[in-house]
Each structure stands twice: as C-alpha cells, then as structure tokens.
C-alpha positions as CSV (number, residue, x, y, z in Angstrom):
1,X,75.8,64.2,116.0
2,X,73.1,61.7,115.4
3,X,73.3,59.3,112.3
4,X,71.3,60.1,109.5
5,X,71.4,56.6,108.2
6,X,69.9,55.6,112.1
7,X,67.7,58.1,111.5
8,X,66.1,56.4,108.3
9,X,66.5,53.4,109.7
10,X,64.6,54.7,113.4
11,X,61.7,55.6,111.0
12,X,61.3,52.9,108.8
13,X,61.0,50.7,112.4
14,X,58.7,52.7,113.5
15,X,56.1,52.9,110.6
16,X,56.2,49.1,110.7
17,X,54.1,48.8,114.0
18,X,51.2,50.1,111.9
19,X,50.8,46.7,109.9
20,X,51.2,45.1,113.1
21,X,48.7,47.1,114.6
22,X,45.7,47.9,112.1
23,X,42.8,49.0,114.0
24,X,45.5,51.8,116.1
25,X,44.5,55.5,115.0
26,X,46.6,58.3,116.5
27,X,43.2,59.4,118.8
28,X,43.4,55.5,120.2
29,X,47.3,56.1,120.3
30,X,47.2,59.3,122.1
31,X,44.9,57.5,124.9
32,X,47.3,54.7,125.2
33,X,50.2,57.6,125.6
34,X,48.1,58.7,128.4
35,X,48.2,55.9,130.4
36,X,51.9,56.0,129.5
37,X,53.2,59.3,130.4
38,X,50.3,60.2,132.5
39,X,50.5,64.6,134.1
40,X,53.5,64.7,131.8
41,X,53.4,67.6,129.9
42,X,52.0,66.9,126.4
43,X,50.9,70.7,124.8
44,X,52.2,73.9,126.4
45,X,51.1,77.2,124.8
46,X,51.5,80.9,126.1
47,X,48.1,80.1,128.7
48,X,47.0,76.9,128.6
49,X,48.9,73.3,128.7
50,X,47.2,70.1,128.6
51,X,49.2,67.1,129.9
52,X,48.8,63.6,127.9
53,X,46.1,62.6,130.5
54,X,44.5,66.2,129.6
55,X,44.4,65.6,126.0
56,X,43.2,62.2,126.5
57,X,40.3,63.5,128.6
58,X,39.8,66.8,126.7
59,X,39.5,64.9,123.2
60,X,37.0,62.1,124.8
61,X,34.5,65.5,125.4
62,X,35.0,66.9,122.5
63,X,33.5,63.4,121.2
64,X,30.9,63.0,123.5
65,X,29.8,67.0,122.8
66,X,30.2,65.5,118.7
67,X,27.4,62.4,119.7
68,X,25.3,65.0,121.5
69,X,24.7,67.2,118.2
70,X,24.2,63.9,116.1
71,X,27.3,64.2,114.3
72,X,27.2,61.0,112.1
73,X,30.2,59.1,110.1
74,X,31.2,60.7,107.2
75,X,29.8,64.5,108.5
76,X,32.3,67.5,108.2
77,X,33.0,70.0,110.5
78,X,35.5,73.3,109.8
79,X,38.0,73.8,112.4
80,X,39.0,78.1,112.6
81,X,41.4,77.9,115.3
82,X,44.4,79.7,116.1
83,X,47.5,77.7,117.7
84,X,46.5,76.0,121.3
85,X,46.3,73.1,123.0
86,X,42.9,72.7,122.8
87,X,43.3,73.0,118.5
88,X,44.5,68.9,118.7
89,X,42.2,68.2,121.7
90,X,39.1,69.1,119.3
91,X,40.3,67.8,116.2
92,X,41.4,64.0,117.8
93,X,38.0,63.5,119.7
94,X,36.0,64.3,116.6
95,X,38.3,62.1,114.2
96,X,37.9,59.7,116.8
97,X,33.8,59.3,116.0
98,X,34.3,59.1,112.3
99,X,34.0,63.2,111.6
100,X,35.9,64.4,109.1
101,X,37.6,68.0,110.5
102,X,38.7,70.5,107.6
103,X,41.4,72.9,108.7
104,X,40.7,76.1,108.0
105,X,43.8,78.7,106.9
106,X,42.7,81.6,110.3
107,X,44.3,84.1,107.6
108,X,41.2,83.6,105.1
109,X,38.7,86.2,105.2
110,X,35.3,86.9,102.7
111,X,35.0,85.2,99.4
112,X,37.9,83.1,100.6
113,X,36.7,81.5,103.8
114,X,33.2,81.3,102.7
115,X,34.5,79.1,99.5
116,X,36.7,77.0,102.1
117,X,34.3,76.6,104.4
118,X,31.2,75.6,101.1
119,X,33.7,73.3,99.3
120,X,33.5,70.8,102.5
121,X,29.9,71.2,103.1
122,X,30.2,71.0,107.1
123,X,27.7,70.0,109.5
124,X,28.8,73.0,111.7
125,X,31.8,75.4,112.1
126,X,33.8,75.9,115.3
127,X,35.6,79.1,115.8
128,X,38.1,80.5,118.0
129,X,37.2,83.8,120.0
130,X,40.0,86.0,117.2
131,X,38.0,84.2,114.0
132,X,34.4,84.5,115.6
133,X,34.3,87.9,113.5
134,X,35.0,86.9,110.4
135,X,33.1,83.5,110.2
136,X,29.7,85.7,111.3
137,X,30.8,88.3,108.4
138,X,30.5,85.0,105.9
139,X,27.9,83.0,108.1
140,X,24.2,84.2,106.3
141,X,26.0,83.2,102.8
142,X,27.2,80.0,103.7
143,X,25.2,76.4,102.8
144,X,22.2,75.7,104.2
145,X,22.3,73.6,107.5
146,X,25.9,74.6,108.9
147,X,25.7,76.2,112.4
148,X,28.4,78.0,114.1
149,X,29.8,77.5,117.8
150,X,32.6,79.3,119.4
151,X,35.6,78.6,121.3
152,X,36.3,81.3,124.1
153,X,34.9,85.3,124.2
154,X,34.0,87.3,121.6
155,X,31.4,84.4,120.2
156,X,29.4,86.8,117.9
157,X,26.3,85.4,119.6
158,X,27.3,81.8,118.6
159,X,27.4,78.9,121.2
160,X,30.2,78.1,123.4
161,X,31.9,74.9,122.5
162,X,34.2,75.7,126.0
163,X,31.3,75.5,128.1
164,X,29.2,72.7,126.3
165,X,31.9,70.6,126.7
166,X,32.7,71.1,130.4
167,X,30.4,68.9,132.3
168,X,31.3,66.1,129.9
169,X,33.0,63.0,130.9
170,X,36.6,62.5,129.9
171,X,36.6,58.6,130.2
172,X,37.4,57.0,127.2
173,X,34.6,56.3,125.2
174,X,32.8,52.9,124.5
175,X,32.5,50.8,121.4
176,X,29.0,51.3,122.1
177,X,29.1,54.9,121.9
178,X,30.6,54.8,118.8
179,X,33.1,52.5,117.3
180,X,36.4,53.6,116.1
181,X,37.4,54.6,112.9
182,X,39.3,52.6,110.3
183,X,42.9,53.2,109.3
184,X,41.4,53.8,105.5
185,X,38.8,56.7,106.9
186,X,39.3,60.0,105.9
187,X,40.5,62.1,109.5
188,X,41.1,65.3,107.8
189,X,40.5,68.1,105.2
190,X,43.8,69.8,104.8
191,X,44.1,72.5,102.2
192,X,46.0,73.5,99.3
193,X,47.6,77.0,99.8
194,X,45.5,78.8,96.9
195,X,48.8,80.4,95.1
196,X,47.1,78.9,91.9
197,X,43.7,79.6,92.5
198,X,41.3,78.8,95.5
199,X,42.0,76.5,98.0
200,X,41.4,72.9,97.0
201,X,40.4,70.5,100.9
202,X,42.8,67.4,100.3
203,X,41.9,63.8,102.1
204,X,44.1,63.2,105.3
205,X,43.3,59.5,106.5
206,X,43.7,58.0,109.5
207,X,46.5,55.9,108.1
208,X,48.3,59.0,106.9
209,X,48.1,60.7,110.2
210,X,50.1,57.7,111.8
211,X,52.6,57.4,108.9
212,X,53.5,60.9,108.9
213,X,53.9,60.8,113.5
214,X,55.7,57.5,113.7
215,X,58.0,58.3,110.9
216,X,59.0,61.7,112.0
217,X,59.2,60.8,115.5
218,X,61.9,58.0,113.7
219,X,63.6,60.8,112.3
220,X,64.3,63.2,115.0
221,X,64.0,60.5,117.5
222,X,61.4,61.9,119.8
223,X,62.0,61.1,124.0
224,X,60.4,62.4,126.6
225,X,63.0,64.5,127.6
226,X,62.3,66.6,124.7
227,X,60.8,69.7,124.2
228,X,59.8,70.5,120.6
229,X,59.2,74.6,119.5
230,X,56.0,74.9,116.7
231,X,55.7,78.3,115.9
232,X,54.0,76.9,112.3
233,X,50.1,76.7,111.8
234,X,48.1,74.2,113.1
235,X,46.3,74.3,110.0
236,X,49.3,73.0,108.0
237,X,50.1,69.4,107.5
238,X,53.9,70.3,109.2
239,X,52.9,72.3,112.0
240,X,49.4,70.6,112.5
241,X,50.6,67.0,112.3
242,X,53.9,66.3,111.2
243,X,55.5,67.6,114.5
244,X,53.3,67.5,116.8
245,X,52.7,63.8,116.2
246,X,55.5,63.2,115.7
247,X,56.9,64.8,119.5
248,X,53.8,63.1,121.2
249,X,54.4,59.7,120.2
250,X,57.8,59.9,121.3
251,X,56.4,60.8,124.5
252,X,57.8,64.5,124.4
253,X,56.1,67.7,125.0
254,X,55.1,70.4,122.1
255,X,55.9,74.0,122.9
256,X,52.9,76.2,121.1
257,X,53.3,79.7,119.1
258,X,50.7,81.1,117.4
259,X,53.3,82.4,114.8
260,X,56.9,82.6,113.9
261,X,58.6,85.9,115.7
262,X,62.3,86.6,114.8
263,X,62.5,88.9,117.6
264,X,60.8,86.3,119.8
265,X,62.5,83.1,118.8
266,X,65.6,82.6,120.4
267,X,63.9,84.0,123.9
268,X,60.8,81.4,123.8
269,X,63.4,78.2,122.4
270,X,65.5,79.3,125.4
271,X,63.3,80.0,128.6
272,X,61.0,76.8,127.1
273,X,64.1,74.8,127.2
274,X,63.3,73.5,123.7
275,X,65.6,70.4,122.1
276,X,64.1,70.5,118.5
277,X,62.6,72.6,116.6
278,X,60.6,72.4,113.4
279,X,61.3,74.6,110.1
280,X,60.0,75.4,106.8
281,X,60.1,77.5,104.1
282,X,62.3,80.7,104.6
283,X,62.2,80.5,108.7
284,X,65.7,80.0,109.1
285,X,66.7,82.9,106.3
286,X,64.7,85.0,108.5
287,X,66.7,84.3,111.6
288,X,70.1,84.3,109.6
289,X,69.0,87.5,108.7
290,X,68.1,89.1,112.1
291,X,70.4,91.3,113.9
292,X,73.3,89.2,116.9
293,X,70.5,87.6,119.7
294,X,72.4,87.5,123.0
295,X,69.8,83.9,123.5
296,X,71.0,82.8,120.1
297,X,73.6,80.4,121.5
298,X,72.5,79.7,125.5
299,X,69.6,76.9,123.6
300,X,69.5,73.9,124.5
301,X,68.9,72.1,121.0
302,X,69.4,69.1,119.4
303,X,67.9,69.4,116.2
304,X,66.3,71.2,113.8
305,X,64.2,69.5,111.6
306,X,62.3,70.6,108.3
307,X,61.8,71.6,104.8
308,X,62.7,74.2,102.1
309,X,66.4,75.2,103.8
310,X,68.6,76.5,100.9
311,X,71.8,75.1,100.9
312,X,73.5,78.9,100.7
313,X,71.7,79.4,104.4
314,X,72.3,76.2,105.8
315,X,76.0,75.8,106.9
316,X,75.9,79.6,108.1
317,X,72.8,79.0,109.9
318,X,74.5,75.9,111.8
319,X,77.2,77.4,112.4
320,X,76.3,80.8,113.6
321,X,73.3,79.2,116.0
322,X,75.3,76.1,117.1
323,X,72.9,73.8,115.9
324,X,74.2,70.4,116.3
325,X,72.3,68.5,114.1
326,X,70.5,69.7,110.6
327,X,68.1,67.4,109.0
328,X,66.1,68.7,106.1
C-alpha cells in the first residue's frame, strides 16, 4: 500500500511547477505530453481512442475551426456532449483560443437546457448526435445570435462540427494565430447541480484546471502504465477534469463510459485492464450492493480514488473487491 502522507506530499510537488511555470495551461501541457508519449494511448472509449498525439492534433482543429467562425476572447460556446474522446479534444482547442466552454448537464431537457444554455449567452452550441434532438426542441427560444452545429448523425439539420473540422491542420498553432490564454482566464463554465433551484454556470480558470490535474495526478500518482476507468460525466468537475487530467499528466491512459453500469463494471475494469478508478457519491454502495461478480476480484487495481464513500461501506467495499489502496 502506497503512503498517504507521500501521497500529499506527491501533490503538493507537483502543483508547485505551476509558479515555476506561469504562462503553462493544460491545452499547452497536453501538446508538450504529446511530444512526450507520442501514439500512446491517451483516451479510449467504447469506438473511438485518440492517442496523446491525436488529442494534440484533434484539439489544434477544433481551434483553427474556433478562428474560422470568428470566435473572439472572452466568447462562450455550450458543449452538449455525451462521454468521448473527442468531448476533451473540443473543449482543450477552444480554451486554448481564449473561448470560454460551458458544460452542459446531457440529462437537461426544455425549460432546463434552454435556461443553461441563456444564462452563458454563447456564441454557438455544439451538440452530440444523442442531444441534437433536444437542443433543436429549445433552439427557436434561445437568445438571439447563437447557432447550433453538430457532432456526428442525427444533426437536426445543424452543421457538422466532424466534418468542418476534418481538413484542418493539426499542427500546433501560432502565436500569430492567436496567443495563448493566461493562467487567470476563465477556461470553463461548469454548473451547479440545480437541487436548489436552476443551475447556476461557475468560473473554471485556466489556473484551476492545472491545480486540480497536477494535484490529483500527486495523489494517485499517475504513470503511464496506468489505466484509469471514468464511468462519471464529462460534464462534472470530477469526471470532466479531476481524473482525466489528472491520468494524462501522469502520462497514463483514460478508459471512457458514458455512464456508471453495476452489471457492467467489473467486466469493462477487467478486460480494460484498468489500475485506478475514480468514485463519487454512492458508486461504490451501488457495487457493494450488487449480487457476487465472478470479475469482481480477477482486476488489476491499484486504487480507487474519490469522494462521498461512507465510512459503513468502505472497509466492506475493500475488502470484498480487494482493493489495495482506498483514498477518499
């Protein structure tokens, strides 16, 4: 078992190479971990993967497809996106030219998308091929000026982001292009849940996104042997950011689920070979729960790493699962 005081310790050292490094944003990060770790496998989801090379080059056209529709410092787009590869890709290369990307919850629907989407006043609004439906349902009552573009099928007659972006050059892109954010800029919109009333968009800064990577990847001490399972939203600050930073700037790879599955867990962390996995909330009751998994034991992890495990679940959890190492 790892030490929890190393642990503390592994994170504290590495939040401390942002004050020696203060122009470093995680999209300039992730091209330098490209150079790094090369075809290595950066994000695998059920049919896609992009290697760190791949997200490099996949972000860099998302920002070039950002200059070509005049996207401007400060503007806002909405992100509707369910879990993929190409969720980070989009979000990094349009951080990257000083956009501002809100994370849109892909459960909203009606009154509640249309006041998530109106609260951030975007520029335009990319959606996934499952969320094309319900952004059109909202589109004719949103604020003036945003358009809509697709990602994949089922566009609803709205552009397609995929194939805009094709033909674009995945080199990294020039100071003269655009220059690169500062740690101070605001990256992201990432939402309140709305249990107390609507969703409220909360600032995510550039500065925030590399605190919250380099001092997870301290804590679970991220290598590139690793495999980390994210079943949790990209949408969320945990499942969006907190581990998946936190496994690429260790140089590790990030296993993608659209959603948590108790009856698919235990097969996916097994034939993905996953090390670490990332919890929260009642995940880990759920499993505890669940009827004897002949998988449940033949995983290969490390670690499990999260928040809101009760301490009446946690020993039996370990035990039962053979997790070596717990850190909430």
């Amino acid at each position: 078992m790892r030490s929890p005081t190393k642990a503390w310790m592994r994170a504290l050292e590495r939040t401390a190479a942002i004050g020696r490094e203060p122009t470093l944003t995680l999209p300039l990060l992730i091209d330098r971990l490209a150079e790094r770790f090369a075809d290595a496998p950066a994000l695998i989801g059920p049919d896609a993967r992009l290697s760190y090379r791949g997200l490099s080059e996949a972000s860099h056209r998302f920002s070039r497809w950002g200059l070509a529709q005049g996207l401007e410092r400060g503007d806002v787009i909405c992100l509707v996106m369910k879990n993929c590869p190409e969720y980070l890709a989009i979000w990094l290369g349009l951080s990257r030219i000083q956009v501002t990307v809100a994370l849109i919850n892909t459960n909203l629907t009606g009154e509640l998308l249309k006041h998530s989407i109106d609260i951030v006043r975007p520029r335009l609004v990319i959606a996934g091929s499952a969320h094309c439906a319900a952004v059109a349902a909202v589109r004719e009552q949103l604020g003036a000026g945003a358009s809509c573009w697709a990602f994949g099928e089922n566009t609803q007659g709205f552009a397609r982001l995929d194939r805009e972006t094709q033909g674009l050059s995945g080199a990294p892109l020039t100071a003269a292009e655009r220059a690169p954010p500062a740690l101070a800029e605001r990256a992201l919109y990432i939402y309140t849940s709305g249990t107390t009333g609507l969703p409220k968009a909360a600032n995510v800064s550039h500065l925030r996104l590399l605190q919250w990577s380099y001092w997870f990847t301290g804590l679970i001490d991220a290598q590139p042997e690793d495999r980390l399972y994210n079943c949790l939203p990209m949408y969320h600050s945990v499942g969006g950011v907190v581990a998946t930073g936190a496994a690429l700037v260790g140089g590790a790879s990030v296993v993608l689920r659209e959603r948590f599955s108790v009856s698919n867990f235990w097969n996916d962390v097994v034939a993905e070979r996953c090390t670490l996995f990332q919890y929260i909330g009642e995940l880990c009751r759920y499993l505890l729960n669940a009827p004897p998994d002949p998988q449940e034991t033949r995983h290969a992890l490390r670690l499990a790493c999260g928040n809101g495990l009760r301490g009446e679940v946690w020993e039996p959890f370990q035990q039962r699962f053979r997790i070596p190492q717990i850190l909430e």
